[in-house]
N, C-alpha and C positions, 0 to 999 in steps of 0.2 A: 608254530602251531597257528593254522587259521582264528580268526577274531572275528566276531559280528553275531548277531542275532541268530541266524543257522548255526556256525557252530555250537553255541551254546547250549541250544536245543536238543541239538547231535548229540552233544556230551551228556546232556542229563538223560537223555532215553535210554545211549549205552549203559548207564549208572542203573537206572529200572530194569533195563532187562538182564541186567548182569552179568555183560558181553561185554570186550575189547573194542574202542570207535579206530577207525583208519580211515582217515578224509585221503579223497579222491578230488582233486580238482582240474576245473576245465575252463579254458578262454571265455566258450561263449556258452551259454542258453543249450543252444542247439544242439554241439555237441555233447554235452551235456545230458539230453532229451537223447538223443542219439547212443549211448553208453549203456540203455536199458535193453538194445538189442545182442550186446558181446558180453553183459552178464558184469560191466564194468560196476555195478554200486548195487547195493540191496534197499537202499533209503535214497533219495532225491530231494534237494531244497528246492523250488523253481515254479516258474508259472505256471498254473494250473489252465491250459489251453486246449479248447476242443480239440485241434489238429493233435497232440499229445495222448491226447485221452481214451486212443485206440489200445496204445499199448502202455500205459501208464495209469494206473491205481491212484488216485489222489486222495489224499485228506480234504477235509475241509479250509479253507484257508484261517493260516496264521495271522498274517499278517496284510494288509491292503499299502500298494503303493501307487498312488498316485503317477499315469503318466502323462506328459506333457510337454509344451516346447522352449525351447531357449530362440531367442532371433536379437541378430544383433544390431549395432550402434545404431538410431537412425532408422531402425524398420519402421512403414508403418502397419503392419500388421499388431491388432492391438488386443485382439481376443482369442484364442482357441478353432473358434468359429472363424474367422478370420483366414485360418491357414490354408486351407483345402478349397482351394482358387487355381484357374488358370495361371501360370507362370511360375508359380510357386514350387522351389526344390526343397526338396522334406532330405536330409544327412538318416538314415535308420540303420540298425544295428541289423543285420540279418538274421533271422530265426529268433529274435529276443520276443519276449511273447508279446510286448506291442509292435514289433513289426508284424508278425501274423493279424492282432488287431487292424493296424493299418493298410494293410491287404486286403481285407474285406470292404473297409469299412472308406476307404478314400478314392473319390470318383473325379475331381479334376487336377489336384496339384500331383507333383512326379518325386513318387520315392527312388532317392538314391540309396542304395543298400551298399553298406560297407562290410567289412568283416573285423568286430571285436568292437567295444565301446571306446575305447581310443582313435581306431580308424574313423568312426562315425566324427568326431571332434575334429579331428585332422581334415578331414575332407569336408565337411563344413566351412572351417576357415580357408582353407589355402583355394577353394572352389567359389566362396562367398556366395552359398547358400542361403535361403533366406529363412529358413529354422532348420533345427537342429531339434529331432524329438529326442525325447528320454526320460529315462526314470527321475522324479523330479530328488533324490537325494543325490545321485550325478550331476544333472545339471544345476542342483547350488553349488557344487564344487566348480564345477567347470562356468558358471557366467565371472565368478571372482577373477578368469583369467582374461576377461576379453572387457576392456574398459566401455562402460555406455551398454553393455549386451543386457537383455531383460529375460526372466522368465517369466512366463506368462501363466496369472492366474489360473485356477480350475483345472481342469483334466480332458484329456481327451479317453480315456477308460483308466480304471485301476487294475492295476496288476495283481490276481490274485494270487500271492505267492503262500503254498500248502509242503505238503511232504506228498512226495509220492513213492511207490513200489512199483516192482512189475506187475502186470494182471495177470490173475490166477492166485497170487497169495492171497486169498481171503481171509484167512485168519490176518495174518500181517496190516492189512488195509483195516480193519479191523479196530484191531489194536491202535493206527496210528491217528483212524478218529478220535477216538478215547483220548488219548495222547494229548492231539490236539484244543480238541474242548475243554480238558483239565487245565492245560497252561496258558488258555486265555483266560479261564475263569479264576485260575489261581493266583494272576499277579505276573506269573511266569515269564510272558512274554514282553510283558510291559516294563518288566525289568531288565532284559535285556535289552530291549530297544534304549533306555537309560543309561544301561550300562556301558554300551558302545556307543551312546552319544549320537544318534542316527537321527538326521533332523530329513523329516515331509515321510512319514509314516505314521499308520497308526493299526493297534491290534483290532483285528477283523474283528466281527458281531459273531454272536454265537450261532451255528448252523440252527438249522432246524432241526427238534425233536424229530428222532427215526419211529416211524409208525411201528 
């Protein structure tokens, strides 16, 4: 049985609406995003991204994460700001929603895109890269492997991860802002995030009142 803060959430909607849950899982992001065109899910955990947003219904987001870089022993790259420089090799996860961030949004360092967040790790090291982005609860795990490596304060955007459906269920979309707004205001989410122990997250702010 999947763990973490999505499923949990999964689980208790199944419980409200009185339906059976049956998790679907996927390597990356993308495919993932990708799954809403073969009818593979009815609900979506995942970043809430303009490029998504054609065919993908989102809630409001749950949850904000934080993303940002890892760089190792000895870098002197020392800020955020810092990284998107000439010579600079960025490790990025392909279609992860800060990779689409950093698609837009990075005008002289060179993203390497890998496939899966393991790839990106792998080929950071054995390429010696000079950061490695990521989700910053990833990379606390992954600097404990690399002695001397840093993660670097602040963010370079936060991930806003929501529920989504396909477009066209209105009702559904609907219903999973409700959802949504309920289990930040209740506690809900923040218990989860406790309960699976998830460290560099924190529960999104309340959307704004729908006119």
């Amino acid at each position: 049985e999947p763990r973490g803060v999505a499923p949990d959430l999964g689980r208790e909607l199944g419980r409200r609406l009185g339906v059976p849950v049956e998790f679907v899982g996927f390597d990356t992001a993308g495919r993932m995003a990708d799954g809403v065109k073969t009818g593979a899910w009815d609900v979506a955990f995942l970043g809430a991204e303009p490029q998504r947003a054609n065919e993908i219904a989102f809630s409001p987001a749950y949850l904000e994460i934080p993303a940002t870089y890892l760089v190792p022993a000895g870098s002197p790259i020392q800020s955020v700001a810092d990284v998107d420089r000439e010579g600079v090799r960025i490790a990025v996860t392909e279609r992860a929603a800060y990779e689409l961030y950093l698609s837009r949004t990075v005008k002289h360092a060179t993203l390497v895109r890998t496939q899966g967040l393991d790839g990106a790790f792998n080929v950071f090291v054995a390429q010696k890269l000079e950061a490695l982005s990521g989700l910053k609860p990833r990379l606390l795990m992954d600097v404990a492997k690399l002695p001397g490596a840093r993660v670097l304060d602040g963010q370079f955007t936060a991930v806003q991860q929501a529920i989504g459906t396909p477009k066209g269920r209105d009702a559904g979309a609907r219903y999973l802002r409700d959802f949504v707004e309920e289990a930040k205001a209740s506690g809900l989410v923040a218990e989860a995030i406790a309960r699976n122990a998830v460290n560099g997250v924190s529960v999104a702010p309340a959307a704004p009142a729908r006119p």
